[in-house]
Structure formats: structure tokens, C-alpha cells
C-alpha positions as CSV (number, residue, x, y, z in Angstrom):
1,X,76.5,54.8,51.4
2,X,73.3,54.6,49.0
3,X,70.4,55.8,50.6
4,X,66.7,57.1,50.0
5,X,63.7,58.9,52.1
6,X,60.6,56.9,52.7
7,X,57.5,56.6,55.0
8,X,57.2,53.5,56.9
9,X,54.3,51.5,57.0
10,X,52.5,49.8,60.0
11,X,52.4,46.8,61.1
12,X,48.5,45.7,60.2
13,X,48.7,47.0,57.0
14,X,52.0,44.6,56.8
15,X,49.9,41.5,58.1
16,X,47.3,42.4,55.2
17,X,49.9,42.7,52.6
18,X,51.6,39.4,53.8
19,X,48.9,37.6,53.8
20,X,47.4,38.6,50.0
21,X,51.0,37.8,48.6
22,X,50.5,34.3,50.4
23,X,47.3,33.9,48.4
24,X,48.6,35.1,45.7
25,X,52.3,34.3,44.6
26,X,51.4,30.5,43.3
27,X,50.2,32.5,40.4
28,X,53.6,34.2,39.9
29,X,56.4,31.4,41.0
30,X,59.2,32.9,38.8
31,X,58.8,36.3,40.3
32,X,60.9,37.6,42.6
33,X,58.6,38.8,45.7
34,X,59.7,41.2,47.8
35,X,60.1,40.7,51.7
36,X,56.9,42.5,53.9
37,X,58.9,43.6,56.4
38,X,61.3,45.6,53.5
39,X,58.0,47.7,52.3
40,X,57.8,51.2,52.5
41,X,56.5,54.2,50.3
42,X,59.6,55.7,48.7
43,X,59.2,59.5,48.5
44,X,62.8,60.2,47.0
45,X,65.4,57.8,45.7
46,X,69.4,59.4,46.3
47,X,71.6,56.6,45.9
48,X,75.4,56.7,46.9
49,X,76.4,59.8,49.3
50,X,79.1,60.6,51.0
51,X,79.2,60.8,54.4
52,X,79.5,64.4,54.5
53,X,76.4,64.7,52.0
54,X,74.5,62.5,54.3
55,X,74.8,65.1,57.0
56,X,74.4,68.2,54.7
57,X,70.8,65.6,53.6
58,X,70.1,65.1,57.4
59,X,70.1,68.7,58.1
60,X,68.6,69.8,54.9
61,X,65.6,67.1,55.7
62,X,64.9,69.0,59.5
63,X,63.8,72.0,57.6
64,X,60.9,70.4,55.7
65,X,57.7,71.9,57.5
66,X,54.3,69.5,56.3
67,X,51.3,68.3,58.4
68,X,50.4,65.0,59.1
69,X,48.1,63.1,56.2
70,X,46.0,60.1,55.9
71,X,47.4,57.1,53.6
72,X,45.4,54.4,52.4
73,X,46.9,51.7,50.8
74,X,44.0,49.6,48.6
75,X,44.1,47.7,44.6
76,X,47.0,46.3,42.9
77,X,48.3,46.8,39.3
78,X,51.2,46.4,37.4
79,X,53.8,48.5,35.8
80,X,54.8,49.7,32.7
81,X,51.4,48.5,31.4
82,X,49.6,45.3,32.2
83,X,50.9,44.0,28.2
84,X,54.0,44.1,29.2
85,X,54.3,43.9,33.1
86,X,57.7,43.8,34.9
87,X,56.5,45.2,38.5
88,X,53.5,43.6,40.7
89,X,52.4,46.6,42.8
90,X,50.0,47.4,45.6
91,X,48.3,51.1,45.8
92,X,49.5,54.1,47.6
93,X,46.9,56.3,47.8
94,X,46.7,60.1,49.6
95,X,45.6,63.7,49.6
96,X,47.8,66.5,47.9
97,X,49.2,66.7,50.9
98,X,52.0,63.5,49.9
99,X,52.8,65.1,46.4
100,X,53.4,68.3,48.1
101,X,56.0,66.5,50.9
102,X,57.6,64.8,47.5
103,X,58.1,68.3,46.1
104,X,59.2,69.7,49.4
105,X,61.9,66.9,49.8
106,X,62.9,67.2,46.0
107,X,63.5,70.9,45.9
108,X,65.3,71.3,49.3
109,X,67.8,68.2,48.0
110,X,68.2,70.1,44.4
111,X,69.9,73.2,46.7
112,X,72.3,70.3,48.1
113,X,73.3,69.4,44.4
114,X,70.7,65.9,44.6
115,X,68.6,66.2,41.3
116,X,65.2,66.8,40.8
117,X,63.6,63.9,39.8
118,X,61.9,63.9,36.3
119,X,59.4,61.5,36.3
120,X,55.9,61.8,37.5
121,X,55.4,60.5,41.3
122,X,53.2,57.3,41.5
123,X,53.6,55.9,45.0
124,X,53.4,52.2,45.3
125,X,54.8,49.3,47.4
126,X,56.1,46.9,44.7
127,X,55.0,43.4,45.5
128,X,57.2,41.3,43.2
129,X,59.5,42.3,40.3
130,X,60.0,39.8,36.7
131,X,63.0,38.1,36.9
132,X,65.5,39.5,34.3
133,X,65.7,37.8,30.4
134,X,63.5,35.8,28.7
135,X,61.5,34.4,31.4
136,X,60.2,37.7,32.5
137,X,57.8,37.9,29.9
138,X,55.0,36.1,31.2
139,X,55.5,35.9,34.6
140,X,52.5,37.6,35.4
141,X,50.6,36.4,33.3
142,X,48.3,33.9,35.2
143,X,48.2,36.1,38.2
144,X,46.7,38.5,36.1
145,X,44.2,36.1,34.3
146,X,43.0,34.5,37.8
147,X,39.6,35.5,39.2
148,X,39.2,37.1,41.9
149,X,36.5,37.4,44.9
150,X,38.0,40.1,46.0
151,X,37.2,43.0,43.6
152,X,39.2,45.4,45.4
153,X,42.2,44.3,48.0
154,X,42.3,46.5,50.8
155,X,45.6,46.6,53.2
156,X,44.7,49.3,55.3
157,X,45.2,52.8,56.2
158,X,47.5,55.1,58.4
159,X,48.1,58.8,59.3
160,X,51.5,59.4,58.1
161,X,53.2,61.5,61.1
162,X,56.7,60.9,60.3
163,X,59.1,60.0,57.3
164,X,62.9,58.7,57.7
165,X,66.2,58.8,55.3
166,X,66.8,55.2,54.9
167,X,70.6,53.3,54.3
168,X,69.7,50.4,51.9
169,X,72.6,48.0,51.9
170,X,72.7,45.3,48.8
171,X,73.2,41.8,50.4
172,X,72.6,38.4,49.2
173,X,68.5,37.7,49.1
174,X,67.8,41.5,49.2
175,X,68.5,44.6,50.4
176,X,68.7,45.8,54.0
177,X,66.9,48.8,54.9
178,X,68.3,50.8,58.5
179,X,66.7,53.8,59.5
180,X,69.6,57.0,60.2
181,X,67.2,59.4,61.2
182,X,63.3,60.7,61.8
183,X,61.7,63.4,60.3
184,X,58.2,64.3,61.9
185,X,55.4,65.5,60.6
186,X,53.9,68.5,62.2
């Protein structure tokens, strides 16, 4: 099964998401935007695992000790640059106290055989992707030149308290996120 470990978000900082993407996606129509209720702040990507390995993950996961932290999730962007943007993206933004749970969760996988990952950590909830080929290259493009009265979109903040290993099954019109277990925060 291909799964991943995430934090879940709450439900107001949902509703505020929902509705800036409603304002917002006439300026993208070609891209393809992601579904609220899939969101979540990935903290480490696994992919395909056995059944077995999902266990040896489950039980490795129970032994990560980290306190709760505050999360604020505020401004948008794009990645890899704004020049040449394929990902539409809100802000994750916390204390050392996420990197460290990222670092926790990496290293305690590496001793199950799960590699480290290499690239930096920049939490985000992506918003709305490019569409593959030629027509990605300016999807953005107006939604970037648009004015805004909002200098600043705020969607809210929460205490993260828990975090949960995620199945993510591929199905026509996205993906399908289901819980397998809870990790708490304490």
C-alpha cells in the first residue's frame, strides 16, 4: 500500500482555505486544484510498503517522543520559482519544534530501511498543481498578476497535538486519503 505521515488540519482553517480558492481559481482555470478536504501538512512521504513494513512503520512511529506546537498557516506562493511556477501553495508556518518532529520521523524510518530524505523541508498545503505539457506554462500567470486587497491571506492557526500515517489510494479525480493510525503529541 503507498502511504505517508502527515498532520491534519482543522476544520476553520479548511473553510478559510475553501473559500480563498473560490475567490481565486477563475484566475487559474487550467489548473488542477486540489480538493479542501484532501489537505494536510505532509511531514514524510514513504510510498509503496508492504504490509509487514507498515507494522514495523506503525510501531517505529509510537516511539517518537515531541511536544505539542503551534501552526499557523498564512501567504501563498508558488514553487519552483514564481518564473516558472508549477505548484500554487498556501504557507505552513511553525517553531523548530515541526523541523525537529520531521527529523525525528526521518531518522527513526532510516533504521527501518525508509530513506532519509534529501531535500530541504518546506511545509506547505499545495493549492493547485499545472497541468502537464505545454499548457502548464502559464497557468499561473494571471493569478499571479491579479491585485490583491488582501496583502497577506490568513487561514488560521492550530496546536498541532497529534500526527497520523496516512494510506493514499490513486482513484479517478484524486487521491483518497484514510487514516491507519494516531500518533500523539505529548
Amino acid at each position: 500500500m503507498r502511504i505517508f505521515i502527515a498532520l491534519d488540519i482543522p476544520t476553520e482553517v479548511r473553510e478559510r482555505l475553501s473559500q480563498y480558492v473560490e475567490r481565486v481559481r477563475i484566475y487559474a482555470p487550467d489548473a488542477r486544484w486540489a480538493r479542501i478536504e484532501a489537505l494536510h501538512v505532509t511531514l514524510k512521504f514513504v510510498g509503496e510498503a508492504s504490509d509487514e513494513k507498515v507494522q514495523e512503520i506503525k510501531t517505529t512511529l509510537t516511539q517518537i517522543k515531541a511536544e505539542p506546537f503551534a501552526v499557523n498557516f498564512e501567504n501563498i506562493g508558488f514553487f519552483p520559482t514564481p518564473r516558472s511556477a508549477r505548484v500554487f501553495w498556501a504557507g505552513v508556518h511553525a517553531p523548530d519544534a515541526l523541523k525537529h518532529l520531521v527529523a525525528a520521523i526521518d531518522e527513526s524510518l532510516e533504521k527501518t530501511g525508509i530513506a532519509r530524505e534529501k531535500r530541504p523541508y518546506h511545509p506547505h498545503l499545495t493549492l493547485a498543481r499545472a497541468p502537464e505539457g505545454g499548457a502548464s506554462r502559464n497557468c499561473f500567470r494571471l493569478l499571479q498578476e491579479r491585485p490583491s486587497a488582501e496583502a497577506s491571506p490568513q487561514f488560521g492557526t492550530m496546536t498541532a497535538l497529534e500526527f497520523f500515517l496516512y494510506q493514499s489510494q490513486i482513484m479517478r479525480g484524486g487521491s483518497r486519503y484514510t487514516k491507519l493510525q494516531r500518533f500523539p503529541l505529548e
